[in-house]
LOROLO-995586 format. One line per 4 residues: number of its first residue (from 1); their letters; for each residue x, y, z of N, C-alpha, C. Coordinates in Angstrom, 1 decimal. Example, Ala and Ser with C-alpha at 12.3 -4.5 7.8 and 13.67 -1.06 7.14 Angstrom:
<sites>
1) AS) 13.2:-5.7:7.8:12.3:-4.5:7.8:13.2:-3.3:7.8; 12.8:-2.2:7.1:13.7:-1.1:7.1:12.9:0.0:7.9
</sites>
This chain:
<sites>
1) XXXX) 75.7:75.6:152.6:76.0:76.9:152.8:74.8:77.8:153.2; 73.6:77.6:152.5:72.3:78.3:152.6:72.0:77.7:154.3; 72.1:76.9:155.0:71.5:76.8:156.4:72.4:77.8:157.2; 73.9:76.6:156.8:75.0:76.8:157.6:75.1:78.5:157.8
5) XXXX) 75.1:79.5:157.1:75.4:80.9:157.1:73.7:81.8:156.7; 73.1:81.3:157.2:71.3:81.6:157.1:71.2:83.1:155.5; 71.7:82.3:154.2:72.0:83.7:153.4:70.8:83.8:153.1; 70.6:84.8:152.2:69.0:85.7:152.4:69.1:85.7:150.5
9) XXXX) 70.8:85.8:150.1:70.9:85.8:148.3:71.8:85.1:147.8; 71.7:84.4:146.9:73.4:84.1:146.1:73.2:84.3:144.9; 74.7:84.8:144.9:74.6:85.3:143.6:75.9:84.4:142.6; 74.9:84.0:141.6:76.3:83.3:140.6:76.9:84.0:139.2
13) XXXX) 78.0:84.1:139.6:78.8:84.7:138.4:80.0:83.9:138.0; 80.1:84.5:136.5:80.6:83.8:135.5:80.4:83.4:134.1; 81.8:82.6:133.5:80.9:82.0:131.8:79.9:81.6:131.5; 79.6:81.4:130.4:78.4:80.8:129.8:78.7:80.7:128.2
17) XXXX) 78.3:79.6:127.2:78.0:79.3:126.3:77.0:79.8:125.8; 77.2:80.7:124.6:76.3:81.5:123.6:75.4:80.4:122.9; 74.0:80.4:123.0:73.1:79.8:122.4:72.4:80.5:121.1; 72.0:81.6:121.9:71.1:82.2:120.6:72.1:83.6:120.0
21) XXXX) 72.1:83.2:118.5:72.7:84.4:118.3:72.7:85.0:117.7; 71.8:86.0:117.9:72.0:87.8:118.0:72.6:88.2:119.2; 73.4:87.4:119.9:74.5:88.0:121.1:75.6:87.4:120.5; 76.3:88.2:121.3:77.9:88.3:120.6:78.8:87.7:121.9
25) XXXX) 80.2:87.2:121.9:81.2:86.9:123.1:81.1:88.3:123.7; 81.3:88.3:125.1:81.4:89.0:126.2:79.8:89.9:126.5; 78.8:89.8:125.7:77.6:90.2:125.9:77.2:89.5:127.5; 77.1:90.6:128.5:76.7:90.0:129.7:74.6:90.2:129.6
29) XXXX) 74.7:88.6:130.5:73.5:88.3:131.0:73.1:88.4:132.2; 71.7:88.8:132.8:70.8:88.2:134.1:69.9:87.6:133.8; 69.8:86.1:133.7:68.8:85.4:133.3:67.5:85.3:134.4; 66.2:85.9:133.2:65.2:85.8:134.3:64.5:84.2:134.3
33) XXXX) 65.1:83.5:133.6:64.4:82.2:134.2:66.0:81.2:133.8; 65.5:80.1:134.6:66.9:79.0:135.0:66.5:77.5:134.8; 66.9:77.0:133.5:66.2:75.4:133.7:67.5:74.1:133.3; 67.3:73.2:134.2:68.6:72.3:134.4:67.7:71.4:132.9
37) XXXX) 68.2:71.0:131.9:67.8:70.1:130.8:68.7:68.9:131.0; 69.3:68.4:132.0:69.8:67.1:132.2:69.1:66.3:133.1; 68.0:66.8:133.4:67.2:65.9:134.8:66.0:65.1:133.9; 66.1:65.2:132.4:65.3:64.2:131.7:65.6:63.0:130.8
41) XXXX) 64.8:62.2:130.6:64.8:60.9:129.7:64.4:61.1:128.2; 65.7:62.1:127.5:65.6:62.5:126.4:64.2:61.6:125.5; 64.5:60.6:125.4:63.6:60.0:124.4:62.3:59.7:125.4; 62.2:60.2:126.1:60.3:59.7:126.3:59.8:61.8:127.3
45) XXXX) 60.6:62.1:127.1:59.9:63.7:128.1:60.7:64.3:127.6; 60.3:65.5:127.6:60.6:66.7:127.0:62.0:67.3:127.3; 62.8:68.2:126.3:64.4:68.9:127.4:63.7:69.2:128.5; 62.7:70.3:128.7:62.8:71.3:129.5:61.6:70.7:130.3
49) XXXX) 61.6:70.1:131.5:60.6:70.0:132.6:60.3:71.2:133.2; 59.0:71.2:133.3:58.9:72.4:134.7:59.5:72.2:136.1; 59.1:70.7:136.5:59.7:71.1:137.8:61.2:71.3:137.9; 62.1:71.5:136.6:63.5:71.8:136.8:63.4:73.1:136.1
53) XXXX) 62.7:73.9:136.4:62.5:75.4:135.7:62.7:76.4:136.9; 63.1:77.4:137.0:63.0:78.1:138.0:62.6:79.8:137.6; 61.8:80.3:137.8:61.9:82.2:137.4:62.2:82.8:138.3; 63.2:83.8:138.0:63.8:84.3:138.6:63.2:85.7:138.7
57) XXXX) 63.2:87.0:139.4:62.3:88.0:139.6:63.3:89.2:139.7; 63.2:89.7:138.7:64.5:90.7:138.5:63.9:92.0:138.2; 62.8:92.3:138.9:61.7:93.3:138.4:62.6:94.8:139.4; 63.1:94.2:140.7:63.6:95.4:141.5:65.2:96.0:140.9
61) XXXX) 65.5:95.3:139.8:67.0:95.4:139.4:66.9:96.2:138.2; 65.6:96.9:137.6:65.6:97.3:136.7:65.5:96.9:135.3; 66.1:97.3:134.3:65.7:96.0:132.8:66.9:96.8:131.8; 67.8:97.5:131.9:68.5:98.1:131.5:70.1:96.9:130.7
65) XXXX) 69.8:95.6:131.1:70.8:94.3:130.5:69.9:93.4:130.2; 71.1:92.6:129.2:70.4:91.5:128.6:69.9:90.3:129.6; 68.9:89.5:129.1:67.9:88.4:129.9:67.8:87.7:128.8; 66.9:86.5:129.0:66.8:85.3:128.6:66.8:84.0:129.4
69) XXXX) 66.9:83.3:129.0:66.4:81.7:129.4:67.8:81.1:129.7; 68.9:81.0:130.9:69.9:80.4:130.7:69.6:78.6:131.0; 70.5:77.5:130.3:70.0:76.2:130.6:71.3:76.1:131.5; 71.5:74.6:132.3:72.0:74.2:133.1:72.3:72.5:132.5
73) XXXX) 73.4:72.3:132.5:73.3:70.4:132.3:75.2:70.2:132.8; 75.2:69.1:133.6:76.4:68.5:133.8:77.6:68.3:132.8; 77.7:69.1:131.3:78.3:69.0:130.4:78.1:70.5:129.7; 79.4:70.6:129.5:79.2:72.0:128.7:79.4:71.6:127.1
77) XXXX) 78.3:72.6:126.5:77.7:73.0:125.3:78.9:73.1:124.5; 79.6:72.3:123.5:80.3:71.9:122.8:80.0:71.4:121.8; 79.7:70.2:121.7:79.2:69.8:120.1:77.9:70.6:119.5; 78.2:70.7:118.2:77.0:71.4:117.3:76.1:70.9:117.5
81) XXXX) 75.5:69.5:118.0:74.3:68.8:118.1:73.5:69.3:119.2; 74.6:70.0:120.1:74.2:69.8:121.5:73.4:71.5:121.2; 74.5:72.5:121.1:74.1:73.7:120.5:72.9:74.0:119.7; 72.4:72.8:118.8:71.4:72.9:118.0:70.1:72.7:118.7
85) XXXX) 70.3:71.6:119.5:68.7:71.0:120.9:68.4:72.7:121.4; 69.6:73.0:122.3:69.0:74.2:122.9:68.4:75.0:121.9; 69.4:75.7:121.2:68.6:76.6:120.3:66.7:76.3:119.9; 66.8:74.8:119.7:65.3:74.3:119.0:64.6:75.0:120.8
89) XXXX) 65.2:74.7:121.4:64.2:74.5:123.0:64.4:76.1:123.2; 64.9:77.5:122.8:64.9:78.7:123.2:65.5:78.7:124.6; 67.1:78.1:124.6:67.7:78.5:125.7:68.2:79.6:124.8; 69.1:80.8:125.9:69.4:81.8:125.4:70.9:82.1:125.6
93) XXXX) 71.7:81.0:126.9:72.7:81.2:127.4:72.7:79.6:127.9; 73.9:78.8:127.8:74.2:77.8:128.8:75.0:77.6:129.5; 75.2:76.8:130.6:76.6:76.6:131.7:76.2:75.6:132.3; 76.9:75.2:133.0:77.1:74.0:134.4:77.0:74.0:135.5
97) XXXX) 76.1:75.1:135.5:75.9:75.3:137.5:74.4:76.3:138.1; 74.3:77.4:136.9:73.5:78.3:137.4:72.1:77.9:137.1; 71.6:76.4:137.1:70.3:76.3:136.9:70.2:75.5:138.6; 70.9:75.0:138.9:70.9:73.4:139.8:71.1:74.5:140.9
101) XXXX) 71.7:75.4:141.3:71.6:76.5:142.0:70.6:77.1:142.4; 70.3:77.7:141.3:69.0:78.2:141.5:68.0:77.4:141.9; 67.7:76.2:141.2:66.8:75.5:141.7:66.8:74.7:143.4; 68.0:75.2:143.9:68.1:74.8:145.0:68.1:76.2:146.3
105) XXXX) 68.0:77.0:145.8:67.3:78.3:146.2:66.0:78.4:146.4; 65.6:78.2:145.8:64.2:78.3:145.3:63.6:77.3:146.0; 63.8:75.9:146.7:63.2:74.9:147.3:63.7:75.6:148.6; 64.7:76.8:149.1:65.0:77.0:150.3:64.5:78.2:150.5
109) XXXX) 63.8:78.9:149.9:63.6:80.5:149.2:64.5:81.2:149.5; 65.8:81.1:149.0:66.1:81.9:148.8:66.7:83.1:147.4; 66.9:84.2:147.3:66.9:84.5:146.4:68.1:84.5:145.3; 68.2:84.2:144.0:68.8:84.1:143.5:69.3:85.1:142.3
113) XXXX) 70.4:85.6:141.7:70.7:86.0:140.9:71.9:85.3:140.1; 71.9:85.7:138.8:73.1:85.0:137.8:73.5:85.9:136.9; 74.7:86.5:137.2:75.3:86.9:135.9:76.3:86.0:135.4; 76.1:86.1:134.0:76.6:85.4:132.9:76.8:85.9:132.1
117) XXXX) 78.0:85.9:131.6:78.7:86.2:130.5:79.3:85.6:129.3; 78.8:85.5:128.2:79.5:84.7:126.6:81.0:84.5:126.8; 81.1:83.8:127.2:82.7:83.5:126.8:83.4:82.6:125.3; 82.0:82.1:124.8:82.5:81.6:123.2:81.1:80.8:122.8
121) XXXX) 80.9:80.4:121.6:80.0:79.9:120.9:80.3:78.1:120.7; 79.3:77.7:120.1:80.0:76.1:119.6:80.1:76.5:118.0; 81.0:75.9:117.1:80.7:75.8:116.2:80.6:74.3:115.4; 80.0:74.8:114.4:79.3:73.7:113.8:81.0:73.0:113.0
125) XXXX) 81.6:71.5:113.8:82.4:70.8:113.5:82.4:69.5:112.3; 81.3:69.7:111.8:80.9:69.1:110.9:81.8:69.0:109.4; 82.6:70.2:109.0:83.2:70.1:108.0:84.8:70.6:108.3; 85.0:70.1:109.7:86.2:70.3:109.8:86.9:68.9:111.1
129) XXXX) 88.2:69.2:111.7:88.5:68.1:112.2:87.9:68.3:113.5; 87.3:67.5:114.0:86.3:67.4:115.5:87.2:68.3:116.8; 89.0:67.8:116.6:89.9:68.0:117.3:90.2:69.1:117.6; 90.0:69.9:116.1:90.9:71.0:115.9:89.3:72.2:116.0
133) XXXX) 88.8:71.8:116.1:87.4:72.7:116.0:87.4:72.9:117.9; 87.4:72.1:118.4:87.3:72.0:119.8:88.4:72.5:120.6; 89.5:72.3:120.2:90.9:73.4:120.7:90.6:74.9:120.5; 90.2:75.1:119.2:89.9:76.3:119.1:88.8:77.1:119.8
137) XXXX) 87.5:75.9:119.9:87.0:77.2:121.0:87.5:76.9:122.7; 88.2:76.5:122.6:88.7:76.0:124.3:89.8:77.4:124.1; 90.1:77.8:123.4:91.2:78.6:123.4:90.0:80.4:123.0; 89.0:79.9:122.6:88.5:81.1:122.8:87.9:81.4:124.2
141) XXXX) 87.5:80.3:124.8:86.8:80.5:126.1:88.1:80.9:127.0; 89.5:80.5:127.0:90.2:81.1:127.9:90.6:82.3:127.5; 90.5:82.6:126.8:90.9:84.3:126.2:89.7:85.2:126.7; 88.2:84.4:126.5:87.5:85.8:127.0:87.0:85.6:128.3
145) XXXX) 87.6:84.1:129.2:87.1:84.4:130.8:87.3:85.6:131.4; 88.8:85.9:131.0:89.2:87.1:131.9:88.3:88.4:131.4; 87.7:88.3:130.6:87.4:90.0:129.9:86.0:89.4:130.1; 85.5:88.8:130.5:83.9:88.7:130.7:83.8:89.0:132.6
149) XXXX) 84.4:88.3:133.1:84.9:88.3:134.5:84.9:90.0:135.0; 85.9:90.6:134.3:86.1:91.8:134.4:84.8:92.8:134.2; 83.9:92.4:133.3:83.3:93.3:132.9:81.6:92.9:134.0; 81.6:91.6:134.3:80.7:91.2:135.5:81.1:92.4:136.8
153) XXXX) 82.6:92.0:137.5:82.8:92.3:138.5:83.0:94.2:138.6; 83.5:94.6:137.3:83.7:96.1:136.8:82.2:97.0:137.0; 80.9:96.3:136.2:79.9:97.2:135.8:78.3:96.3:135.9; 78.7:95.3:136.8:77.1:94.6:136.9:77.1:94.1:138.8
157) XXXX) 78.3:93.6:139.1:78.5:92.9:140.8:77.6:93.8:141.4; 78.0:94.9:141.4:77.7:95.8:142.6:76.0:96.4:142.5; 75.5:96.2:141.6:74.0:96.6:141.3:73.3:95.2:141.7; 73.6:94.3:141.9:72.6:93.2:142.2:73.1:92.7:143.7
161) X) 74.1:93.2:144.6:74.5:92.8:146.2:73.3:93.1:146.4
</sites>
C-alpha cells in the first residue's frame, strides 16, 4: 500500500488491551513509541529489542491525550501471565498490529500515527474458571469496541489527518 499509493501517513485506529493501570476502559491513546515483543527468543534476549522499537514523534499534535508505550505481538493479551510480562516491561497499551506497522513505516519513512483505545483489561484467572474468566472479557471487549471506535472517530480522527 505505502509504494502502491506513494502515502506520506498512516494512520492506525482502534482496540487495544489495558496494561498499565491507572487507565480505565475507553481511555483513548497516541502512543509515542511502538515495540513488537514477539520478534524475540524469550529465554535468551530480552521482551523488548530495539531494533523492534519504533518512536513515534507527536511533538506537532500537541500533548493534550494520553501516551505511553503501546506493545505489538501476534496474540492478544489475555492470560494474566501474559498481562503481568508487559506490565514488568512498562508497556502501557497492547494490540496486534500497531507496532509491525509502524515499524514498517519507519523502514519506508513514512509517518505514522496510532490511536488506541482500552477496550478491556485481562484479569487475573487464577481463582476462577479459565473459561468463564475469558468469555467474560471477550464480552467486555465487544461491548466497548463500539464506544471506543466512536470516541476515536468522534474527538481524535480529525486532529491527526
Amino acid at each position: 500500500m505505502i509504494s502502491k499509493f506513494n502515502l506520506s501517513k498512516v494512520i492506525v485506529a482502534g482496540t487495544c488491551a489495558g496494561i498499565d493501570d491507572s487507565y480505565n476502559n475507553l481511555d483513548i491513546f497516541v502512543p509515542y513509541k511502538a515495540v513488537q515483543y514477539d520478534c524475540t527468543v524469550k529465554e535468551v534476549e530480552p521482551l523488548i529489542k530495539q531494533s523492534f522499537t519504533v518512536d513515534i514523534d507527536l511533538s506537532k499534535y500537541g500533548s493534550d491525550f494520553h501516551t505511553g508505550v503501546i506493545g505489538t505481538a501476534d496474540k492478544a493479551v489475555v492470560m494474566w501471565k501474559d498481562y503481568l510480562e508487559l506490565k514488568e516491561n512498562e508497556i502501557t497499551i497492547a494490540d496486534t498490529e500497531a507496532g509491525a506497522i509502524a515499524y514498517i513505516c519507519k523502514k519506508n519513512d513514512v509517518e505514522c500515527i496510532i490511536i488506541k483505545g482500552i477496550s478491556d483489561f485481562s484479569t487475573d484467572e487464577s481463582s476462577s474458571d479459565k473459561y468463564e474468566s475469558n468469555m467474560e472479557q471477550i464480552n467486555i471487549y465487544l461491548e466497548n469496541t463500539p464506544k471506543v471506535m466512536k470516541k476515536i472517530f468522534g474527538e481524535y480522527l480529525k486532529r491527526f489527518i
